[in-house]
N, C-alpha and C positions, 0 to 999 in steps of 0.2 A: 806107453802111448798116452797125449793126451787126454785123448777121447773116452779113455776105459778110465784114467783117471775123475776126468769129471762125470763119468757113467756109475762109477763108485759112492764119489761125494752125492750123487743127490739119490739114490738109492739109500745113503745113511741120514741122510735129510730126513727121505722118510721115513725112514724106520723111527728114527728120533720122533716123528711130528705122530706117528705111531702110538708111540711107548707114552708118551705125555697125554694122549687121548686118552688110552686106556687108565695110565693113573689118576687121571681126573675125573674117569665115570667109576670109577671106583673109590674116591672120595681121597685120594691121598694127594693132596694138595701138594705137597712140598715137595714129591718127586717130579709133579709136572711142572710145576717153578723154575725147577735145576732143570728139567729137562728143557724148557720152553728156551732157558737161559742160555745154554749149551748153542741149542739151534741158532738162537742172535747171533751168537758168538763167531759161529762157523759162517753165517750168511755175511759177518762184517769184513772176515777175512777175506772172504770170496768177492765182495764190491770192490777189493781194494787190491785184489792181484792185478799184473795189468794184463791188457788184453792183445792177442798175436792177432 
């Protein structure tokens, strides 16, 4: 279904916008880079599906 589909995607959104908070109050800069980077990545694909 779609709806669980995109109930999916932004639950790993946040886990993602998650994961890169915690690596960066933890001072490991370069996981939350990749991870920040990741995030772009998936929000670029998602501007650019098209819409029903």
């Amino acid at each position: 279904m779609i709806l669980v589909d995109n109930e999916k995607k932004m639950y790993d959104l946040a886990m993602l916008r998650y994961q890169a908070a915690r690596y960066k109050s933890v001072g490991n800069g370069l996981m939350s880079q990749q991870l920040n980077a990741e995030i772009r990545r998936i929000m670029a694909l998602k501007s650019q599906a098209p819409k029903n």
